[in-house]
Legacy VTK file of the C-alpha trace (Angstrom):
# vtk DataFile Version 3.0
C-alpha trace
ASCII
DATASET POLYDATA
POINTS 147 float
0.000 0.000 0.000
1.053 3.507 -0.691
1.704 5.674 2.100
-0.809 8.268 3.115
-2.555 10.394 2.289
-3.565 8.984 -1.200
-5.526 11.658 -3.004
-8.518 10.856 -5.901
-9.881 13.011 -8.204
-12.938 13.045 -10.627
-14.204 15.268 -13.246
-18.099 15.974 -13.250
-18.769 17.119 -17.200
-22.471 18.664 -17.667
-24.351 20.593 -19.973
-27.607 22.105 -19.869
-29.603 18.460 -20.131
-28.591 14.855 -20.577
-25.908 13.262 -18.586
-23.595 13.721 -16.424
-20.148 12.526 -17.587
-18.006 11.319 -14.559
-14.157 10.703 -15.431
-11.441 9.982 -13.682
-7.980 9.166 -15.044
-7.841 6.343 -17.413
-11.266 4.411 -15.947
-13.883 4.361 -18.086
-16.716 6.724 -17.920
-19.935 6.820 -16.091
-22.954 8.131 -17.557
-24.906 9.759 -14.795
-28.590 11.330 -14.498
-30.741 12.318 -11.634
-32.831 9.609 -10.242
-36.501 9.002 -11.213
-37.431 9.710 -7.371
-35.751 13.152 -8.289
-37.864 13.423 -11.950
-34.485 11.524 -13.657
-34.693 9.504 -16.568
-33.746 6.014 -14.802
-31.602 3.919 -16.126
-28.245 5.575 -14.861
-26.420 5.570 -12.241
-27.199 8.862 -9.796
-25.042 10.458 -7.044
-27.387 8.509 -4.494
-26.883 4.818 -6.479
-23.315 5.818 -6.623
-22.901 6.647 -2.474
-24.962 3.583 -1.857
-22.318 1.431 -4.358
-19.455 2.747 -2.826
-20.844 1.780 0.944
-21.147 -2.118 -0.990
-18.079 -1.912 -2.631
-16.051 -0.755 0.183
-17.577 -3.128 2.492
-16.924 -6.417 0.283
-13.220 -5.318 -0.693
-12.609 -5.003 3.386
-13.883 -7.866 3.687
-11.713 -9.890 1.456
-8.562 -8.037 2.777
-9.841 -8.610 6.803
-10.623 -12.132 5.777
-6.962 -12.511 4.008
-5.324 -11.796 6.971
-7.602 -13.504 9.395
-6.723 -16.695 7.072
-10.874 -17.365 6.625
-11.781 -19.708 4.196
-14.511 -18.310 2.212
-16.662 -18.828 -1.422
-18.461 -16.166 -2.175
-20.024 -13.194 -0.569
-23.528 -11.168 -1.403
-23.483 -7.435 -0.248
-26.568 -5.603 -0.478
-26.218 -1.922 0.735
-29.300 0.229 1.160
-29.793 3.700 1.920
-32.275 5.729 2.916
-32.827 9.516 1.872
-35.529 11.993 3.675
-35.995 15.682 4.406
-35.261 16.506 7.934
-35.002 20.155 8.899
-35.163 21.270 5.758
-32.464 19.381 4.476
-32.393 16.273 2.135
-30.022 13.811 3.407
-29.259 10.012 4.019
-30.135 9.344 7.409
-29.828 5.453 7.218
-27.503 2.738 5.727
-27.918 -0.618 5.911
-26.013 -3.695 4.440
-27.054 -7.024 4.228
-23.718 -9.502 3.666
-24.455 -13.013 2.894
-21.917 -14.681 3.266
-20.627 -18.679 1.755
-18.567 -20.491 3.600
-17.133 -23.733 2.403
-17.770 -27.233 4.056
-16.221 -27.131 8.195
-16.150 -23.292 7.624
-16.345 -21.621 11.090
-19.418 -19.319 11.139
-18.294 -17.606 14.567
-15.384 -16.431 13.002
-16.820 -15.912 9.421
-19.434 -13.505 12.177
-17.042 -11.379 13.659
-15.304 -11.045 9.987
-18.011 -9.811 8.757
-18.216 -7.250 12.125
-15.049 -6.090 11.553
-15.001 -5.486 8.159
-18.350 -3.263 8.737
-16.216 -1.587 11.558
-13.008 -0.796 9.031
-15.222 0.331 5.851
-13.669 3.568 5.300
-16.603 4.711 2.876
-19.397 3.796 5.508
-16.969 5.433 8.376
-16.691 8.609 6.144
-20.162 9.225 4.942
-20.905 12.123 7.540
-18.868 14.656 7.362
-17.975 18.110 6.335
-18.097 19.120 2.960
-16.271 22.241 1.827
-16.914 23.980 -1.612
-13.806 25.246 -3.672
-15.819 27.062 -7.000
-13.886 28.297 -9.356
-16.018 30.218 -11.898
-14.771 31.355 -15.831
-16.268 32.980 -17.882
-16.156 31.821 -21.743
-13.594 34.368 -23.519
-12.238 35.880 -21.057
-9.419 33.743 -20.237
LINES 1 148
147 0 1 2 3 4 5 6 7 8 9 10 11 12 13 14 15 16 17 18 19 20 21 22 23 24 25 26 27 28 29 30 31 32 33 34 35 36 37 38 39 40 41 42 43 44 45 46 47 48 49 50 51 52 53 54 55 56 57 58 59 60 61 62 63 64 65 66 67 68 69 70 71 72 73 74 75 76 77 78 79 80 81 82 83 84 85 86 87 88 89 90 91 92 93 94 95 96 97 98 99 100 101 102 103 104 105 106 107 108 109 110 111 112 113 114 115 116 117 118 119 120 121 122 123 124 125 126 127 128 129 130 131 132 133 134 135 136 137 138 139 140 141 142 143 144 145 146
């Protein structure tokens, strides 16, 4: 592993309608759109999708490392991360996130340990641990021909 901190960036590319580019280095790009709760087209991912992916993908790839280096044998594993958005106070937030992890375990797997795996790894998800938090805004505004 690199040595903090590691630093990731991603360009946002919008016009007036239609979607949302989202780039980032030499990954392919996302095509992105509100969601239909939020009058969207559907069948993109959206900024809330997207949060609720990262949550799943962060928890399964901690996981795998935690169960590396707790030596559990393991087949496969079924994340399901859901989050729930309301208005509170004026404000339109997530205010809940849950995963469901099923998890496969091969024949004389331990399910106590394969248990507190699966705590642990919910413990050490650095996208669940990082959801609430300040957000600071940097604009930078140009204007077309002048510079």
């Amino acid at each position: 592993m690199k040595p903090y901190p590691h630093h990731y960036s991603v360009e946002a590319r919008a016009t007036g309608s239609g979607d949302v580019e989202l780039r980032s280095g030499d990954l392919p790009t996302i095509a992105t759109a509100a969601p239909i709760e939020f009058d969207g087209p559907g069948g993109r991912w959206s900024p809330e999708s997207l949060l609720v992916a990262a949550v799943a993908d962060c928890f399964a790839l901690t996981f795998r490392a935690v169960a590396r280096a707790s030596r559990l044998e393991w087949s496969v594993l079924r994340c399901r991360a859901e989050g729930t958005l309301n208005r509170m106070e004026n404000v339109t937030r997530f205010v809940a996130m849950g995963i469901d992890a099923e998890l496969t375990l091969p024949q004389g797997g331990n399910a106590d340990a394969a248990r507190r795996i699966l705590e642990k790894s919910e413990r050490s998800c650095l996208v669940a641990r990082s959801i609430d938090l300040p957000v600071e805004l940097r604009p930078i505004v140009t204007i077309a021909g002048q510079g």
